[in-house]
C-alpha positions as CSV (number, residue, x, y, z in Angstrom):
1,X,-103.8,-26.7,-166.8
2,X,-103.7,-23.7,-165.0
3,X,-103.2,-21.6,-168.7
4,X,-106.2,-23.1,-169.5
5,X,-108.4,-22.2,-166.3
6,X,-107.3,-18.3,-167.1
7,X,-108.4,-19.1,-170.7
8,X,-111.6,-20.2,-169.6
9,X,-111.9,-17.7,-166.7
10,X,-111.5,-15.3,-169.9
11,X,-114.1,-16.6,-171.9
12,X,-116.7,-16.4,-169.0
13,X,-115.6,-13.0,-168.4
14,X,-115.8,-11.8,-172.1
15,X,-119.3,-13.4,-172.1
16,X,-120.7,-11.5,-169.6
17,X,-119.8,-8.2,-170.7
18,X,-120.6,-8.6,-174.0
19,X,-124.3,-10.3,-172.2
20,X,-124.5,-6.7,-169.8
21,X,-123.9,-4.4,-173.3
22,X,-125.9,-6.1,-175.8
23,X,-130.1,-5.7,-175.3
24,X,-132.2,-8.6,-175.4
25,X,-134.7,-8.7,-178.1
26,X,-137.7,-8.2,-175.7
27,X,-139.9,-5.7,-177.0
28,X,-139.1,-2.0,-176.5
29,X,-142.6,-1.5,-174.7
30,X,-142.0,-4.6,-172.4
31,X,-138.4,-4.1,-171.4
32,X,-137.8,-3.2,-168.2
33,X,-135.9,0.0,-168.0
34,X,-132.2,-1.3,-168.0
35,X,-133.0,-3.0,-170.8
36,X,-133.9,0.1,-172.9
37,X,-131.3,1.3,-175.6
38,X,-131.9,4.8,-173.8
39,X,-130.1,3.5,-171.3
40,X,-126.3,3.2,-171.3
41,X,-125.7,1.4,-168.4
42,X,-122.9,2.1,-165.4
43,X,-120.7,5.6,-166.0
44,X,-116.9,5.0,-165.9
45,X,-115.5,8.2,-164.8
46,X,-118.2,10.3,-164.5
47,X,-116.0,13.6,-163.9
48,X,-115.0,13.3,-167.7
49,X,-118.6,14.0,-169.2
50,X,-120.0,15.9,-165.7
51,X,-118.5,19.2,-165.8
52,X,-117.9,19.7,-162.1
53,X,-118.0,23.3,-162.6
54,X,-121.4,24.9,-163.6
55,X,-121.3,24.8,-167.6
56,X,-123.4,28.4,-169.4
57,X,-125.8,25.9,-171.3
58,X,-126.2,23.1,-169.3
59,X,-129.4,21.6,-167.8
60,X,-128.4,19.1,-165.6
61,X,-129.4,18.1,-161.8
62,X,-126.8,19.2,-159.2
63,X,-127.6,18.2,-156.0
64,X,-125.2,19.2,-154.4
65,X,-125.6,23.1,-155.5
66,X,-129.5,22.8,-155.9
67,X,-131.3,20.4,-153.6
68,X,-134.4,20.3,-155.0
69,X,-132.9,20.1,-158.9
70,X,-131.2,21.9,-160.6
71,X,-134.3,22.2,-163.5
72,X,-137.0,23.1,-160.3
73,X,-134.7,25.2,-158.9
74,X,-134.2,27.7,-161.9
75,X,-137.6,27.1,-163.0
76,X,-139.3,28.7,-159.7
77,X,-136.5,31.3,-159.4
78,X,-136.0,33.1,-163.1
79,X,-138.4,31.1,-165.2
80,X,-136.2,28.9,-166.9
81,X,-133.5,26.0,-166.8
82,X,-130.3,27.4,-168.1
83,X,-127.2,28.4,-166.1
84,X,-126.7,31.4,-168.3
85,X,-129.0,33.8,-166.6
86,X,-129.6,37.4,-167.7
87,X,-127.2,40.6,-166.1
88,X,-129.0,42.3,-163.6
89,X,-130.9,44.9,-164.8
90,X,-128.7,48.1,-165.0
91,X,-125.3,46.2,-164.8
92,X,-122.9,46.8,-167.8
93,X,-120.3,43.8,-167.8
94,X,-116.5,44.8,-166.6
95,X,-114.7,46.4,-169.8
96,X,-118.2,46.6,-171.6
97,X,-118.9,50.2,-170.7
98,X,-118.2,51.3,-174.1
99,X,-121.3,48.7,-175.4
100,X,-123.6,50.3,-173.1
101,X,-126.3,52.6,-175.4
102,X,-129.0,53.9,-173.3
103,X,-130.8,55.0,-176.4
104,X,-133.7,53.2,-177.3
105,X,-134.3,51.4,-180.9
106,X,-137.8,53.5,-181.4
107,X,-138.6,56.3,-183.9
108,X,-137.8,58.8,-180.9
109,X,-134.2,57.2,-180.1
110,X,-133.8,57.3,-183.6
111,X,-134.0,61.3,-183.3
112,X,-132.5,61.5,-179.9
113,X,-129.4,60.0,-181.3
114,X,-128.4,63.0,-183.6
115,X,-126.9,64.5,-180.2
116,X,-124.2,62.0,-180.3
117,X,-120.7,63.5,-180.8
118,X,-117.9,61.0,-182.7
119,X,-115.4,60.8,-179.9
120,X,-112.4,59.6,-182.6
121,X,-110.4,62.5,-184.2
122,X,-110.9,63.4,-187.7
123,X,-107.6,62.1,-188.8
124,X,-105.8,60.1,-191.4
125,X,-105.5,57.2,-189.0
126,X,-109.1,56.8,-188.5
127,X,-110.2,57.0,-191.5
128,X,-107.7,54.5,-193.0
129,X,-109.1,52.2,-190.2
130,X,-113.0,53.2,-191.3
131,X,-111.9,52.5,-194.7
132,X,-110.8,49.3,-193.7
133,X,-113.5,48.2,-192.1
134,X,-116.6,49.9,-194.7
135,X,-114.4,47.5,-196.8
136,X,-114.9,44.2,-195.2
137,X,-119.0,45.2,-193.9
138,X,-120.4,47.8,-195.9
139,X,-119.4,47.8,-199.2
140,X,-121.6,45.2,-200.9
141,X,-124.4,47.4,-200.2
142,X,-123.3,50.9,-200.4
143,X,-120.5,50.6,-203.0
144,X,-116.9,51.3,-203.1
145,X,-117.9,55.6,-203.7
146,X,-120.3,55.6,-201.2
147,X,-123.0,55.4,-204.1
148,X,-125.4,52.6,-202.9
149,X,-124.5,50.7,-206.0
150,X,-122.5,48.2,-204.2
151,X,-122.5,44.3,-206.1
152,X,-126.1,43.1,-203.7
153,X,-127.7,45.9,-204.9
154,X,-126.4,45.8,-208.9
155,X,-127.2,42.1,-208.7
156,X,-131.0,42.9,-208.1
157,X,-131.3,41.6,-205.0
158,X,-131.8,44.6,-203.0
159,X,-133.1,48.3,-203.8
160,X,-130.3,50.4,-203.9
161,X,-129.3,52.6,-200.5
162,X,-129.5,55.9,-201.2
163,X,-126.0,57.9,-201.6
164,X,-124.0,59.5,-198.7
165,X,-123.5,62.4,-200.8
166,X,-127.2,62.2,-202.0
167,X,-129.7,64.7,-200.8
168,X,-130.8,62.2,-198.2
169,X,-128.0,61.0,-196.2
170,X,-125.0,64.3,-197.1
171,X,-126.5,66.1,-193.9
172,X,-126.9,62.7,-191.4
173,X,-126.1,63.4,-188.1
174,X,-123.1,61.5,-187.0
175,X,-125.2,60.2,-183.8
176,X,-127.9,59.0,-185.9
177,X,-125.6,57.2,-188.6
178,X,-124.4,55.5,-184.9
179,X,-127.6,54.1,-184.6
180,X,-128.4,52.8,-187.5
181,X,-125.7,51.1,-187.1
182,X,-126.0,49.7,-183.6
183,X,-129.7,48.8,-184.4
184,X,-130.2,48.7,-188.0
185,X,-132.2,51.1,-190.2
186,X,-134.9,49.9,-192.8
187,X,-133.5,47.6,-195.0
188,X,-130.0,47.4,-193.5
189,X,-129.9,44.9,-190.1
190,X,-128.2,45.5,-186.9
191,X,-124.0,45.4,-187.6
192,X,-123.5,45.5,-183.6
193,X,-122.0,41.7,-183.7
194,X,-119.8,42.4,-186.4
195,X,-118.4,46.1,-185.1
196,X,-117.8,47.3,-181.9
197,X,-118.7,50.9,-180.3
198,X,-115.1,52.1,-181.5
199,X,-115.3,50.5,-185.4
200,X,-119.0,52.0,-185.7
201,X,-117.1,55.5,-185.2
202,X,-114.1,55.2,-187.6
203,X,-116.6,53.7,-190.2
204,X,-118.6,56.8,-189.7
205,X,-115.6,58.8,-190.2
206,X,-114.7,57.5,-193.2
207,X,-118.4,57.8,-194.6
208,X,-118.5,61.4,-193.8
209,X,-115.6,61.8,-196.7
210,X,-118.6,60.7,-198.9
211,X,-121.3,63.1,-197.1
212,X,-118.7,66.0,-197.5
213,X,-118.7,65.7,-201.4
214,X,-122.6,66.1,-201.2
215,X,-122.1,69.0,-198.9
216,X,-119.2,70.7,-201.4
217,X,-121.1,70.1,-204.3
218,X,-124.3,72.9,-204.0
219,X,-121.1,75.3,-202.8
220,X,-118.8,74.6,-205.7
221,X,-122.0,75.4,-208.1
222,X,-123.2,78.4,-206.3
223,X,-119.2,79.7,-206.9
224,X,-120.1,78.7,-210.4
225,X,-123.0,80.9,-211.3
226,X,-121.1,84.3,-210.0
């Protein structure tokens, strides 16, 4: 008997739940709001979906941080309702320094950047390194020589770049090729994400073994002619 009043104890129990999960087919517009599917009902451990610390992208209410919402609170102070807020303006992140470029993207920071100075030596090191990376992010446009006839370009999809040891680009200024770089130049886009200050530099080293063939070539000629 008493196996049979747990059974039965179990039953009712079963029924209920599955009677609090399941919606009633009253109409969407008529259901009062517990009934609507958009509601899911009590939270079981709420910790494991409400990060207790404040999550970058999240827009949720926190009371306890922001009294009046977290969605007002943001709104009336910066505009917005994300935790991820903008630096201050001026602040370079600890161990950023080196991403900091107070040169504009403009036609004049374009210009004002030919006074930058490559701070990595000239050496065999970096250059392997440049090499390494032209490789992997610059290749497909400028080609393996340097040429602009890289496999985007041959394939029609771009116009060529011009040479590094064409008349053009043999005499860029190291700053500027920086630049162009960090920002992008014409047809080529910003490769900032994909290489940091230091990589922008040994890829620049390595491209000036293409600008110096450009450069050597009028000399080697004018030797010529003698």
């Amino acid at each position: 008997m008493l196996h049979r009043y747990r059974f039965l104890a179990l039953l009712v129990g079963v029924s209920l739940l599955g009677t609090a999960c399941r919606h009633t087919s009253t109409p969407l517009a008529e259901a009062p709001a517990p009934q609507k599917p958009t509601n899911t009902g009590l939270e079981y451990a709420p910790d494991m979906y409400h990060s207790i610390p404040l999550e970058p992208y999240s827009q949720y209410v926190n009371k306890e941080y922001f009294p009046g919402g977290y969605n007002a609170y943001y709104q009336e102070a910066y505009g917005n309702g994300g935790n991820a807020q903008a630096p201050v303006a001026g602040t370079v992140a600890r161990g950023k320094m080196d991403y900091y470029f107070a040169i504009p993207m403009s036609n004049e920071g374009y210009e004002a950047a030919a006074a930058l100075v490559n701070p990595l030596p000239n050496d065999d090191a970096t250059r392997a390194e440049g090499k390494r990376l032209y490789t992997l992010y610059c290749i497909q446009c400028h080609g393996e020589k340097g040429d602009g006839n890289g496999s985007i370009p041959t394939a029609g999809k771009f116009p060529n770049p011009p040479s590094y040891s064409g008349d053009q680009l043999k005499n860029l200024p190291e700053g500027k090729a920086f630049y162009s770089i960090t920002y992008g130049k014409n047809l080529m886009g910003s490769h900032a994400s994909q290489l940091n200050p230091t990589e922008r530099w040994q890829v620049i080293r390595y491209v000036q073994t293409f600008q110096r063939q450009g450069q050597a070539a009028p000399a080697a000629a004018a030797t010529a002619t003698k």
